[in-house]
LOFI-253839 format. One record per atom (N, C-alpha, C, CB): x, y, z; residue in one letter. Coordinates in pm, whole numbers, padded with zeros to 5 digits, always signed. Glycine has a CB too. Example, Ala and Ser with C-alpha at 12.3 -4.5 7.8 and 13.67 -1.06 7.14 Angstrom:
BEGIN
+01319-00569+00780A/+01230-00450+00780A/+01320-00330+00780A/+01131-00447+00905A/+01285-00225+00708S/+01367-00106+00714S/+01290+00003+00787S/+01408-00060+00572S/
***
This chain:
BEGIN
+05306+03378+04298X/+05306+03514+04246X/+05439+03542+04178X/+05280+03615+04359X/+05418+03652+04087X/+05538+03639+03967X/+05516+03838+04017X/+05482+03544+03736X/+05701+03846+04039X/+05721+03971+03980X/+05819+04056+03882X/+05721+04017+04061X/+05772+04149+03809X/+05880+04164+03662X/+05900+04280+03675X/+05830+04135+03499X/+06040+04286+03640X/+06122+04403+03654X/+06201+04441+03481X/+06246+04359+03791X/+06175+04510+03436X/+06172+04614+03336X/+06375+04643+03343X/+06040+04775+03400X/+06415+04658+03272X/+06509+04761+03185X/+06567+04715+03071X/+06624+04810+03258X/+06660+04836+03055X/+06727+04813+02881X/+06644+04922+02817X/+06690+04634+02787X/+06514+05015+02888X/+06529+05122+02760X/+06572+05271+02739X/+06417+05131+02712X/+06585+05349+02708X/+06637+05434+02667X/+06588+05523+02520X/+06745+05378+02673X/+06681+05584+02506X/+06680+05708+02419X/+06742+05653+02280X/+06773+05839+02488X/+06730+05611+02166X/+06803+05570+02074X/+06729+05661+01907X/+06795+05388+02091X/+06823+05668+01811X/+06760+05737+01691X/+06721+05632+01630X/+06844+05827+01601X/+06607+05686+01501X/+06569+05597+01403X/+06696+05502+01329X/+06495+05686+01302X/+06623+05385+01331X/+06697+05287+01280X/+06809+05209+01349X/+06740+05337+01183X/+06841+05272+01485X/+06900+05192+01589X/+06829+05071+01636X/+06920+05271+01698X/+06903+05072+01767X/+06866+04860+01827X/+06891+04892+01971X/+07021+04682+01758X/+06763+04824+02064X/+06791+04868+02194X/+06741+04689+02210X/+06695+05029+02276X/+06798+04645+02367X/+06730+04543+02366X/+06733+04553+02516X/+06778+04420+02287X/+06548+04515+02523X/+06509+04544+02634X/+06514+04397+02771X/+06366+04606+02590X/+06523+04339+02895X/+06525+04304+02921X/+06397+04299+03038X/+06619+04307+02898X/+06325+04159+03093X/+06243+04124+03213X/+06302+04039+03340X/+06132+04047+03160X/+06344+04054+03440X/+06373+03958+03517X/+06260+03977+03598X/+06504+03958+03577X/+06220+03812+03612X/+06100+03779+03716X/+06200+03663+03840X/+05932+03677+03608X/+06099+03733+03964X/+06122+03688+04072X/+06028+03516+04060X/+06075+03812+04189X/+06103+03432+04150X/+05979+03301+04160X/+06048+03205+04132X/+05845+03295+04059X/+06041+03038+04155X/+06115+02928+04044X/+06005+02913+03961X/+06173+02766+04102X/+05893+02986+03968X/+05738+02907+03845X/+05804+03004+03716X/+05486+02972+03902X/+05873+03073+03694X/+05894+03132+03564X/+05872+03042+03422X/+06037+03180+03571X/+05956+02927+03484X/+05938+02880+03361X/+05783+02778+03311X/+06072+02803+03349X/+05692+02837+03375X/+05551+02782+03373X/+05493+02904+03277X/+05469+02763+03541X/+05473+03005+03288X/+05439+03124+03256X/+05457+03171+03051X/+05545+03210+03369X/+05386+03196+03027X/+05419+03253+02853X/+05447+03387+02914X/+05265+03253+02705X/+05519+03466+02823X/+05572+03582+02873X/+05588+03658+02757X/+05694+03567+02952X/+05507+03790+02779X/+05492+03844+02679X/+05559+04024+02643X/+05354+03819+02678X/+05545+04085+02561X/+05589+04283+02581X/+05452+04313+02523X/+05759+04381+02458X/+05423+04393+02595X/+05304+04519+02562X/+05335+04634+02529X/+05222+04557+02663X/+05313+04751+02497X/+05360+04894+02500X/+05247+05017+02474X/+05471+04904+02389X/+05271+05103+02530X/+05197+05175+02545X/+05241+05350+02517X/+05158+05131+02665X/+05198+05391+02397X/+05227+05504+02345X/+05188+05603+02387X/+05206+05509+02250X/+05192+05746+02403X/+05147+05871+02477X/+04965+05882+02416X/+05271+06030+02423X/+04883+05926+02476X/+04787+05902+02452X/+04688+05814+02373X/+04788+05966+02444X/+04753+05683+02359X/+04714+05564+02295X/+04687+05446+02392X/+04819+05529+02199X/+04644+05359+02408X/+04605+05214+02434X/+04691+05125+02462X/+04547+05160+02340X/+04730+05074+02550X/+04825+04952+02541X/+04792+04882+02484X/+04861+04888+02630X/+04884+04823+02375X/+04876+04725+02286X/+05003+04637+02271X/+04839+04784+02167X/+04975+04479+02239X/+05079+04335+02240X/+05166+04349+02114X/+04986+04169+02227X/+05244+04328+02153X/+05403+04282+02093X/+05429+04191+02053X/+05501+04276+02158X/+05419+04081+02126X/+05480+03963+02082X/+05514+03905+02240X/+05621+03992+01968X/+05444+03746+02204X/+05540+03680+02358X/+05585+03525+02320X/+05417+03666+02534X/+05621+03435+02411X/+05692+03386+02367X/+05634+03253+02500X/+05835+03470+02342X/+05623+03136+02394X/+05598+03016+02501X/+05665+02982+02584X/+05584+02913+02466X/+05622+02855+02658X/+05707+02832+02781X/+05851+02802+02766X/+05654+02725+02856X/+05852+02718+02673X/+06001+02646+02637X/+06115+02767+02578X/+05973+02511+02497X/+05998+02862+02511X/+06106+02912+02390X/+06081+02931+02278X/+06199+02844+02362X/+06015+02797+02260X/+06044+02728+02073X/+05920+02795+02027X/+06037+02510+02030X/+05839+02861+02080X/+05738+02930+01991X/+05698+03089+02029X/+05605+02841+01999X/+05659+03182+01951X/+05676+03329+01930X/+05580+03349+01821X/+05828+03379+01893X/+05483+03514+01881X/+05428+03550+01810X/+05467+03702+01807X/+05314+03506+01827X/+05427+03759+01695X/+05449+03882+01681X/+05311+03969+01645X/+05555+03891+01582X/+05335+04090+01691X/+05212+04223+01619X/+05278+04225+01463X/+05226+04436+01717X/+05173+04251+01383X/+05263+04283+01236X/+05359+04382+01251X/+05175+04338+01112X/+05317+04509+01330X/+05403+04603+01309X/+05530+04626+01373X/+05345+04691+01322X/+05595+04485+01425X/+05733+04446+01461X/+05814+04345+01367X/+05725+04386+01596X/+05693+04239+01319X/+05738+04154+01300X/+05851+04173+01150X/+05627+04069+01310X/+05944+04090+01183X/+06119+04127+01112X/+06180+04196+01170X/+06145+04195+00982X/+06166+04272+01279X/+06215+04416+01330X/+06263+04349+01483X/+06068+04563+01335X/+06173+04278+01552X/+06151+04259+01696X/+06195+04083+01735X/+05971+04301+01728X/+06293+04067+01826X/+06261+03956+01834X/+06262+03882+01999X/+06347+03902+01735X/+06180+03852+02034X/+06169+03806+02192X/+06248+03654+02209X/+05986+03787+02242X/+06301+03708+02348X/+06328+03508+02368X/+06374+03533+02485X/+06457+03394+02259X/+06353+03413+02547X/+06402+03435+02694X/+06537+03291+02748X/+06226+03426+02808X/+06547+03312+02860X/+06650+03234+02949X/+06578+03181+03088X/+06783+03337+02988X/+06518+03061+03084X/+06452+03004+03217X/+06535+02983+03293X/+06378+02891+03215X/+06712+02947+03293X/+06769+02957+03394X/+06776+03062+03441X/+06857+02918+03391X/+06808+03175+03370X/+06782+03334+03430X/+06691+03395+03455X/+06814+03420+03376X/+06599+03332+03458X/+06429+03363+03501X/+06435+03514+03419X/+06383+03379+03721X/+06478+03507+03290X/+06436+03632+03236X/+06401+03673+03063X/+06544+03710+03283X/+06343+03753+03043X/+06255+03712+02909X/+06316+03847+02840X/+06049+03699+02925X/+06353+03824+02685X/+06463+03966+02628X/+06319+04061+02499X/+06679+03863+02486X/+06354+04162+02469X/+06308+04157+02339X/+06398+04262+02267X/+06151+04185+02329X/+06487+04183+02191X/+06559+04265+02042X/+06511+04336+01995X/+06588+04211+01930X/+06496+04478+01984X/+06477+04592+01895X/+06532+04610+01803X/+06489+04686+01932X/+06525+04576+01647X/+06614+04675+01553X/+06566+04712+01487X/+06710+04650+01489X/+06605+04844+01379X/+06535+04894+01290X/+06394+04991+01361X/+06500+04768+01200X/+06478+05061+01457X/+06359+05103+01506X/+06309+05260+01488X/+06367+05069+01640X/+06186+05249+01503X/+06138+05375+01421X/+06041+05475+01540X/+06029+05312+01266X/+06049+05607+01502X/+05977+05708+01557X/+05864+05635+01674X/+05906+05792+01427X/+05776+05586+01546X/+05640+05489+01606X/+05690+05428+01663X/+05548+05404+01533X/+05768+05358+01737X/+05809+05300+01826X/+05843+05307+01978X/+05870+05281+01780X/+05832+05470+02016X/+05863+05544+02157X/+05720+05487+02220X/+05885+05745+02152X/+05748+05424+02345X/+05624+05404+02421X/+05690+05376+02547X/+05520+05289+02368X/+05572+05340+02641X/+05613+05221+02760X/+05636+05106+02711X/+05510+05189+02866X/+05733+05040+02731X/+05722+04863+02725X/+05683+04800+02859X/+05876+04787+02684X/+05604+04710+02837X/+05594+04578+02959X/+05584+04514+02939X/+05532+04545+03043X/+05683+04419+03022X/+05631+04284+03050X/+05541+04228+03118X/+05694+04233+03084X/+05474+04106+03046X/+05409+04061+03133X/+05390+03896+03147X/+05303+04129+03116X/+05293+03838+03215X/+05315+03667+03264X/+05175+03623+03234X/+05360+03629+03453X/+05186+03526+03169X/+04998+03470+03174X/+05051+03317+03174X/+04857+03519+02992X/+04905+03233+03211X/+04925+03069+03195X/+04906+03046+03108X/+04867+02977+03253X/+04824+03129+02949X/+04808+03096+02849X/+04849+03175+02761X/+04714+03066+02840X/+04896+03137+02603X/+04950+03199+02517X/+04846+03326+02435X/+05003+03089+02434X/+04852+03434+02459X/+04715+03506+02436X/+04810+03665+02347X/+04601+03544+02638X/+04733+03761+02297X/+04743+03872+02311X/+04705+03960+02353X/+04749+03893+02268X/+04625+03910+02401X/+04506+03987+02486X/+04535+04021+02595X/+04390+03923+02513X/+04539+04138+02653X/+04626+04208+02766X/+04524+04145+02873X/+04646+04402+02764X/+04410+04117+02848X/+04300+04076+03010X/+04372+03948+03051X/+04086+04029+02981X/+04417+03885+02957X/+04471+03743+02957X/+04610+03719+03041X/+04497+03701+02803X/+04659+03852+03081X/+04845+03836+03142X/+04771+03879+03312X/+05021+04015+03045X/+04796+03806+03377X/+04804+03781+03531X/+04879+03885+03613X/+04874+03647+03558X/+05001+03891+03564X/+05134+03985+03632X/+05164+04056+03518X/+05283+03901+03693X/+05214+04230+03578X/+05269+04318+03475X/+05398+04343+03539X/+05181+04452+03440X/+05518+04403+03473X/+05640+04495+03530X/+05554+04655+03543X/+05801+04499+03394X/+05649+04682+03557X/+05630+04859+03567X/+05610+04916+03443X/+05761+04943+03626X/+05735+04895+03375X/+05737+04961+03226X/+05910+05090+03201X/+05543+05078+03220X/+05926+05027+03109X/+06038+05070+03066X/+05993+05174+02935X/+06132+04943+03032X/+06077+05303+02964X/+06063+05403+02831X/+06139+05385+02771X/+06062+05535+02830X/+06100+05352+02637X/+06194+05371+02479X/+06132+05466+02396X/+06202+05228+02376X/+06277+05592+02369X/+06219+05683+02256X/+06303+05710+02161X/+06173+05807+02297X/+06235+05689+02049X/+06304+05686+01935X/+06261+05838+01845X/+06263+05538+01858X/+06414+05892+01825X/+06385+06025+01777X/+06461+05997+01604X/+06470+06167+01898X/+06322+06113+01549X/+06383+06098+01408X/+06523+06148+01347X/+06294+06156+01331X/
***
């Protein structure tokens, strides 16, 4: 069992840079793809971008991609995601989360964090 712990977000204006952080409990971390979700005020949780086991591979939602960048540290059992350029549309919950396979599909992640608030004011 994998558990993820959320921070790094906050309050920042348009066009700032927050960068959010996951530390997971466990030595299987580095088995796990690890991904951010987010979830806007009366909207849907929807995928971000996660990031394979090693590292060396990353996907993005279009509406990050250039903006967002994930990567993690398996010695630190912990997975980052770079914010910059960030915009209004961007205030949500973030989570992390853990799956055995590389997916976007939220049915597909096994373990969630809690969720970290980022709001971005115009």
């Amino acid at each position: 069992q994998v558990q993820l712990v959320e921070s790094g977000g906050g309050l920042v204006q348009a066009g700032g840079s927050l960068r959010l952080s996951c530390a997971a409990s466990g030595r299987t971390f580095r088995t796990y793809v690890m991904a951010w979700f987010r979830q806007a005020p009366g909207k849907e949780r929807e995928f971000v971008t996660y990031i394979n086991r090693s590292g060396g591979g990353t996907y993005y939602a279009d509406s990050v991609k250039g903006r967002f960048t994930i990567s993690r540290d398996n010695a630190k059992n912990t997975v980052y995601l770079q914010m910059n350029s960030l915009k209004p549309e961007d205030t949500a919950v973030y989570y992390c989360a853990a799956s055995t396979s590389a997916s976007s599909t939220e049915g597909h992640y096994d373990y969630w964090g809690q969720g970290t608030q980022v709001t971005v004011s115009s």
